[in-house]
C-alpha positions in Angstrom: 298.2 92.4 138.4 298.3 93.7 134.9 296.0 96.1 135.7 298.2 97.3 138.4 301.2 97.8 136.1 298.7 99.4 133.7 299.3 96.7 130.9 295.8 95.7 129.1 295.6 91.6 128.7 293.0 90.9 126.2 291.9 87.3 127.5 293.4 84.2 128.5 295.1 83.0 124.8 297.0 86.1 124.3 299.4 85.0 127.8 299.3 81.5 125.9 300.8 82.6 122.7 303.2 84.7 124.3 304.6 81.6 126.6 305.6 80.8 123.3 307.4 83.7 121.8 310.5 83.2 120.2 311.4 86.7 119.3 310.6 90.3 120.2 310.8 93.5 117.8 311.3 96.7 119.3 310.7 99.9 117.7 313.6 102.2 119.0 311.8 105.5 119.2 310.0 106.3 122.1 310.5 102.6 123.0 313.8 101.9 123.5 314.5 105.6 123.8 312.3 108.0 125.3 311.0 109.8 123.1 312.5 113.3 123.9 315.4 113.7 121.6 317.6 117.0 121.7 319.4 119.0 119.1 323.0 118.0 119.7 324.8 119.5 117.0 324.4 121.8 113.7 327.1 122.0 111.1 327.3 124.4 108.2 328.1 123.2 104.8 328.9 126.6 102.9 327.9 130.0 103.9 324.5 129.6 105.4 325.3 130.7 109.0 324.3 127.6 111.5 321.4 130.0 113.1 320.0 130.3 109.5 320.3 126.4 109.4 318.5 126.0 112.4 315.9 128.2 111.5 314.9 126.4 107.8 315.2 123.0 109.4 312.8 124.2 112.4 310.6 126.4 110.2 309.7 123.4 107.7 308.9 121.5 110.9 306.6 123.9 112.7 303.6 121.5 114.1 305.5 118.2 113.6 304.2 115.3 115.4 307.1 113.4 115.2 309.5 113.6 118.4 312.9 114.5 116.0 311.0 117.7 114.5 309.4 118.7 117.9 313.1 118.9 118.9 314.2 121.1 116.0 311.7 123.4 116.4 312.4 123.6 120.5 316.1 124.1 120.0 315.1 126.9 117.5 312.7 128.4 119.8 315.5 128.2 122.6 317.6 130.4 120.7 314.7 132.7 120.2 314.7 132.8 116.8 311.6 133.7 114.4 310.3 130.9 112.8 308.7 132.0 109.0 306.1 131.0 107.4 306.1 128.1 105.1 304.1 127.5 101.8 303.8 124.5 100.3 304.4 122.1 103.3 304.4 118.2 102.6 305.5 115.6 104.9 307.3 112.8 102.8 307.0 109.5 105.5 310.6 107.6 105.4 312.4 110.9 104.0 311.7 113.6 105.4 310.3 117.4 105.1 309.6 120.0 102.8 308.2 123.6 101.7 309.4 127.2 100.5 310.8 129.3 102.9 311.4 133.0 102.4 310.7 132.3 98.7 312.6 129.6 98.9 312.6 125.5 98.1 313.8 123.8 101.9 314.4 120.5 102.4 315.0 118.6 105.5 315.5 115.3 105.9 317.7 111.6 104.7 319.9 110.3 102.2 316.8 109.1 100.6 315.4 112.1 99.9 318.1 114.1 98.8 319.0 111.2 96.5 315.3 111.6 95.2 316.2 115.5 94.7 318.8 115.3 92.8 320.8 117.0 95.6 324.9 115.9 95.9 325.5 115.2 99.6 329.2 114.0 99.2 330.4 117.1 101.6 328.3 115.7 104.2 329.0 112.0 104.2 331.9 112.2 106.4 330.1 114.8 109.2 327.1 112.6 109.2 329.0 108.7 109.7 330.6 110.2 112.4 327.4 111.4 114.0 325.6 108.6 113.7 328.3 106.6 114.8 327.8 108.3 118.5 324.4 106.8 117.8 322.7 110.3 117.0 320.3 110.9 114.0 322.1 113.4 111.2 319.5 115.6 108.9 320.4 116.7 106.0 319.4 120.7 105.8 318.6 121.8 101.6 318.1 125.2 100.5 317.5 126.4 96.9 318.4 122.9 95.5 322.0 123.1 97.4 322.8 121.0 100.9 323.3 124.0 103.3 324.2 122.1 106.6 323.9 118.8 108.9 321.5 119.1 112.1 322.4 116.0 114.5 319.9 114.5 116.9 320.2 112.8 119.8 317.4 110.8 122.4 318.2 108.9 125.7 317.8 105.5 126.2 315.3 104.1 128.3 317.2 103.5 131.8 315.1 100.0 132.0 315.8 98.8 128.6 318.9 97.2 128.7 317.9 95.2 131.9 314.6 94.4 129.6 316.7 93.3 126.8 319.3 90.8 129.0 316.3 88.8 130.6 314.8 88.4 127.4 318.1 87.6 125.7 318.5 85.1 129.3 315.4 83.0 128.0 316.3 83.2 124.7 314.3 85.0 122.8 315.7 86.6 119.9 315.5 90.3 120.0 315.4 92.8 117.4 315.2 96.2 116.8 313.2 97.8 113.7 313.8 101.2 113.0 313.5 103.6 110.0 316.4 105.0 111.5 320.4 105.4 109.8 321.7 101.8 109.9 324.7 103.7 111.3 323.1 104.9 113.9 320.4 102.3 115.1 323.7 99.6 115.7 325.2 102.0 117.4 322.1 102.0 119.9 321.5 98.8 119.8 325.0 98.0 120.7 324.7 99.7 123.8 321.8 97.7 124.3 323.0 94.5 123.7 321.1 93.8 120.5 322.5 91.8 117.9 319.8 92.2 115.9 319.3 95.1 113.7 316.4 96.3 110.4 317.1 99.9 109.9 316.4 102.2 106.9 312.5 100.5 106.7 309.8 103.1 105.5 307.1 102.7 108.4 304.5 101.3 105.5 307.1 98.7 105.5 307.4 97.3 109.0 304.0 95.4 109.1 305.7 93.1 106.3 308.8 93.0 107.5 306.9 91.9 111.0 305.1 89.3 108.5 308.5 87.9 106.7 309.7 86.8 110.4 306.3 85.0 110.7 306.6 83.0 107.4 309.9 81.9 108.8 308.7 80.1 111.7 308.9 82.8 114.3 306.0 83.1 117.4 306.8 87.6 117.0 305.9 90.5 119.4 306.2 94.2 118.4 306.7 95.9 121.5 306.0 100.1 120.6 304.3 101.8 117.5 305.8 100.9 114.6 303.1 99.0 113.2 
Protein backbone atom coordinates (compact mmCIF):
# COMPACT_ATOMS: atom_id res chain seq x y z
CA UNK A 1 0.00 0.00 0.00
CA UNK A 2 2.84 2.48 0.67
CA UNK A 3 4.21 1.66 -2.37
CA UNK A 4 1.10 2.59 -4.12
CA UNK A 5 0.96 6.13 -2.51
CA UNK A 6 4.65 6.30 -3.36
CA UNK A 7 5.80 6.59 0.44
CA UNK A 8 9.10 4.41 1.19
CA UNK A 9 8.65 2.40 4.69
CA UNK A 10 11.93 1.27 5.79
CA UNK A 11 10.94 -1.95 7.81
CA UNK A 12 8.53 -3.00 10.30
CA UNK A 13 9.91 -0.67 13.56
CA UNK A 14 9.78 2.55 11.73
CA UNK A 15 5.46 2.08 11.62
CA UNK A 16 6.11 1.08 15.44
CA UNK A 17 7.68 4.17 16.51
CA UNK A 18 5.44 6.27 14.64
CA UNK A 19 2.23 4.54 16.46
CA UNK A 20 3.85 6.41 19.07
CA UNK A 21 4.42 9.93 17.90
CA UNK A 22 3.48 12.60 19.89
CA UNK A 23 4.33 15.53 17.73
CA UNK A 24 4.98 16.37 14.07
CA UNK A 25 7.26 19.30 12.67
CA UNK A 26 6.54 20.63 9.45
CA UNK A 27 8.88 22.57 7.41
CA UNK A 28 6.63 25.28 5.67
CA UNK A 29 8.30 25.53 2.40
CA UNK A 30 7.47 23.37 -0.16
CA UNK A 31 5.72 21.33 2.56
CA UNK A 32 3.09 23.12 3.82
CA UNK A 33 3.27 25.43 0.77
CA UNK A 34 4.02 24.35 -2.51
CA UNK A 35 6.89 25.45 -3.33
CA UNK A 36 6.16 27.92 -6.14
CA UNK A 37 6.00 31.26 -4.56
CA UNK A 38 5.30 34.57 -6.76
CA UNK A 39 6.47 38.07 -6.59
CA UNK A 40 3.46 39.85 -5.09
CA UNK A 41 4.67 43.23 -4.51
CA UNK A 42 7.81 45.67 -4.90
CA UNK A 43 8.08 48.86 -3.00
CA UNK A 44 10.62 51.66 -3.49
CA UNK A 45 12.30 53.14 -0.66
CA UNK A 46 14.00 56.46 -2.31
CA UNK A 47 14.63 56.98 -5.87
CA UNK A 48 15.58 53.62 -7.19
CA UNK A 49 12.68 53.13 -9.65
CA UNK A 50 10.81 49.64 -8.66
CA UNK A 51 12.06 48.05 -12.18
CA UNK A 52 15.64 48.84 -11.08
CA UNK A 53 14.64 47.04 -7.72
CA UNK A 54 13.51 44.23 -9.35
CA UNK A 55 16.37 43.87 -11.45
CA UNK A 56 19.31 44.06 -8.43
CA UNK A 57 17.25 41.69 -6.33
CA UNK A 58 16.79 39.19 -9.42
CA UNK A 59 20.31 39.75 -10.83
CA UNK A 60 22.07 38.81 -7.34
CA UNK A 61 19.75 35.69 -7.56
CA UNK A 62 20.44 34.46 -11.06
CA UNK A 63 20.82 30.40 -10.58
CA UNK A 64 19.23 30.34 -7.14
CA UNK A 65 18.10 26.98 -6.00
CA UNK A 66 16.00 28.24 -3.46
CA UNK A 67 12.19 28.57 -4.58
CA UNK A 68 11.94 32.55 -3.11
CA UNK A 69 15.01 33.53 -5.59
CA UNK A 70 13.71 31.27 -8.53
CA UNK A 71 10.57 33.60 -8.16
CA UNK A 72 12.54 36.88 -8.30
CA UNK A 73 14.37 36.08 -11.08
CA UNK A 74 10.98 34.82 -13.02
CA UNK A 75 9.06 37.94 -12.18
CA UNK A 76 12.15 39.84 -13.51
CA UNK A 77 12.32 37.88 -16.62
CA UNK A 78 8.46 38.39 -16.99
CA UNK A 79 8.99 41.91 -17.30
CA UNK A 80 11.70 41.27 -19.80
CA UNK A 81 14.16 42.93 -18.17
CA UNK A 82 18.19 42.34 -18.62
CA UNK A 83 19.57 40.70 -15.83
CA UNK A 84 23.60 41.91 -15.43
CA UNK A 85 26.23 40.21 -14.47
CA UNK A 86 27.29 39.87 -10.94
CA UNK A 87 30.88 39.68 -9.34
CA UNK A 88 31.54 38.55 -6.23
CA UNK A 89 28.42 36.32 -5.56
CA UNK A 90 28.07 34.62 -1.99
CA UNK A 91 25.09 33.07 -0.68
CA UNK A 92 24.85 33.86 3.19
CA UNK A 93 22.35 30.68 4.46
CA UNK A 94 19.68 32.32 7.08
CA UNK A 95 20.27 35.94 5.55
CA UNK A 96 20.27 36.22 2.47
CA UNK A 97 22.23 37.30 -0.92
CA UNK A 98 24.97 39.21 -2.12
CA UNK A 99 27.47 40.62 -4.97
CA UNK A 100 28.36 43.85 -7.02
CA UNK A 101 26.17 44.81 -9.57
CA UNK A 102 26.96 47.42 -12.23
CA UNK A 103 29.96 48.37 -10.03
CA UNK A 104 28.01 48.19 -7.29
CA UNK A 105 27.71 46.46 -3.52
CA UNK A 106 23.78 44.58 -3.74
CA UNK A 107 22.25 43.11 -1.04
CA UNK A 108 19.24 41.09 -0.86
CA UNK A 109 17.86 39.56 1.84
CA UNK A 110 16.52 39.70 6.12
CA UNK A 111 16.64 41.76 8.99
CA UNK A 112 19.56 39.73 9.87
CA UNK A 113 21.66 40.65 7.37
CA UNK A 114 21.12 44.12 7.00
CA UNK A 115 21.57 44.32 10.80
CA UNK A 116 24.99 42.52 10.07
CA UNK A 117 25.71 45.42 7.34
CA UNK A 118 25.40 48.02 9.21
CA UNK A 119 22.41 49.02 6.96
CA UNK A 120 19.34 51.22 8.85
CA UNK A 121 16.06 49.62 7.75
CA UNK A 122 13.68 51.83 10.04
CA UNK A 123 11.81 53.14 6.63
CA UNK A 124 10.96 49.72 5.95
CA UNK A 125 9.71 48.27 9.09
CA UNK A 126 6.32 49.44 8.72
CA UNK A 127 5.96 48.14 4.69
CA UNK A 128 7.41 44.90 5.72
CA UNK A 129 5.00 43.99 9.19
CA UNK A 130 2.24 44.67 7.07
CA UNK A 131 3.45 42.24 4.37
CA UNK A 132 4.14 39.62 6.39
CA UNK A 133 1.21 40.04 8.25
CA UNK A 134 -0.83 38.83 4.89
CA UNK A 135 1.51 35.94 5.49
CA UNK A 136 4.03 36.88 2.52
CA UNK A 137 7.86 36.91 2.86
CA UNK A 138 9.36 40.77 2.65
CA UNK A 139 13.14 41.18 1.28
CA UNK A 140 14.99 43.73 1.98
CA UNK A 141 16.67 45.17 -1.51
CA UNK A 142 20.42 47.14 -0.54
CA UNK A 143 22.38 49.04 -2.97
CA UNK A 144 25.62 50.95 -2.40
CA UNK A 145 25.33 50.45 1.45
CA UNK A 146 21.63 52.19 1.36
CA UNK A 147 18.07 50.10 1.56
CA UNK A 148 16.67 50.86 -1.94
CA UNK A 149 13.27 49.00 -1.72
CA UNK A 150 11.06 45.95 -0.22
CA UNK A 151 10.25 42.91 -2.66
CA UNK A 152 7.28 40.87 -1.01
CA UNK A 153 6.73 37.12 -1.67
CA UNK A 154 4.09 35.13 -1.60
CA UNK A 155 3.54 30.89 -2.00
CA UNK A 156 0.16 28.89 -1.85
CA UNK A 157 -0.70 26.61 0.56
CA UNK A 158 -0.96 23.09 0.00
CA UNK A 159 -4.88 22.54 -0.63
CA UNK A 160 -4.42 19.09 1.53
CA UNK A 161 -2.67 20.59 4.41
CA UNK A 162 -5.06 21.86 6.54
CA UNK A 163 -7.21 18.68 6.35
CA UNK A 164 -3.62 16.97 7.23
CA UNK A 165 -3.12 19.24 10.11
CA UNK A 166 -6.94 18.80 11.79
CA UNK A 167 -6.67 14.84 11.79
CA UNK A 168 -3.40 15.03 13.33
CA UNK A 169 -4.48 17.76 15.68
CA UNK A 170 -7.91 15.08 16.16
CA UNK A 171 -5.45 12.36 17.60
CA UNK A 172 -3.55 14.64 19.33
CA UNK A 173 -0.45 15.03 18.18
CA UNK A 174 1.07 18.23 18.70
CA UNK A 175 2.01 20.03 15.56
CA UNK A 176 4.56 22.43 14.72
CA UNK A 177 5.83 24.31 12.17
CA UNK A 178 9.70 25.20 11.80
CA UNK A 179 10.57 27.69 9.54
CA UNK A 180 13.54 30.12 8.93
CA UNK A 181 10.87 32.22 7.85
CA UNK A 182 9.64 36.09 9.48
CA UNK A 183 7.98 35.08 12.71
CA UNK A 184 5.40 37.54 11.32
CA UNK A 185 4.81 35.87 8.61
CA UNK A 186 5.11 32.03 9.43
CA UNK A 187 1.92 32.71 12.24
CA UNK A 188 0.30 34.21 9.88
CA UNK A 189 0.39 30.80 7.73
CA UNK A 190 0.15 28.75 10.35
CA UNK A 191 -2.99 30.43 11.54
CA UNK A 192 -4.65 29.64 8.47
CA UNK A 193 -3.63 26.28 9.13
CA UNK A 194 -4.56 25.77 12.39
CA UNK A 195 -1.23 25.50 14.00
CA UNK A 196 -0.63 26.71 17.24
CA UNK A 197 2.67 25.96 17.25
CA UNK A 198 5.25 28.08 15.73
CA UNK A 199 9.78 28.25 15.61
CA UNK A 200 10.49 30.84 13.01
CA UNK A 201 13.63 32.93 12.35
CA UNK A 202 15.95 29.33 12.82
CA UNK A 203 19.11 29.34 10.57
CA UNK A 204 18.66 25.85 8.64
CA UNK A 205 22.12 24.66 10.56
CA UNK A 206 19.86 25.13 13.43
CA UNK A 207 16.82 22.95 12.91
CA UNK A 208 18.49 19.54 13.50
CA UNK A 209 18.94 20.85 17.26
CA UNK A 210 16.02 22.43 17.59
CA UNK A 211 14.45 18.85 16.25
CA UNK A 212 16.89 17.37 19.14
CA UNK A 213 15.67 19.94 22.10
CA UNK A 214 11.99 18.54 21.55
CA UNK A 215 13.55 15.04 21.97
CA UNK A 216 15.31 15.72 25.31
CA UNK A 217 11.94 16.84 26.43
CA UNK A 218 10.22 13.67 26.21
CA UNK A 219 8.75 14.01 22.68
CA UNK A 220 8.36 10.67 20.15
CA UNK A 221 9.18 13.76 16.89
CA UNK A 222 8.59 13.49 12.98
CA UNK A 223 9.96 16.07 10.56
CA UNK A 224 7.78 15.88 7.79
CA UNK A 225 9.79 17.93 4.55
CA UNK A 226 13.52 19.12 4.13
CA UNK A 227 14.53 21.03 6.80
CA UNK A 228 16.86 18.81 8.31
Amino acid sequence: KGAEASILIRGAEVLERAEKLTTVVFDKTGTLTRGEPNVTDIIAIGRLPEADILRTAAAVEVGSEHPLGEAIVRAAQQRELVLPKVESFEAIPGHGTRGTVDDKGALLGNRRLFSREGIEIGSAEEIMAKLEAQGKTAMLVGLNGNLAGVVAVADTLKPEAKDAIAELVKENVEVIMLTGDNRRTAEAIANTLGIKRVIAEVLPSDKAEVIQDLQKQGKSVAMVGDGV
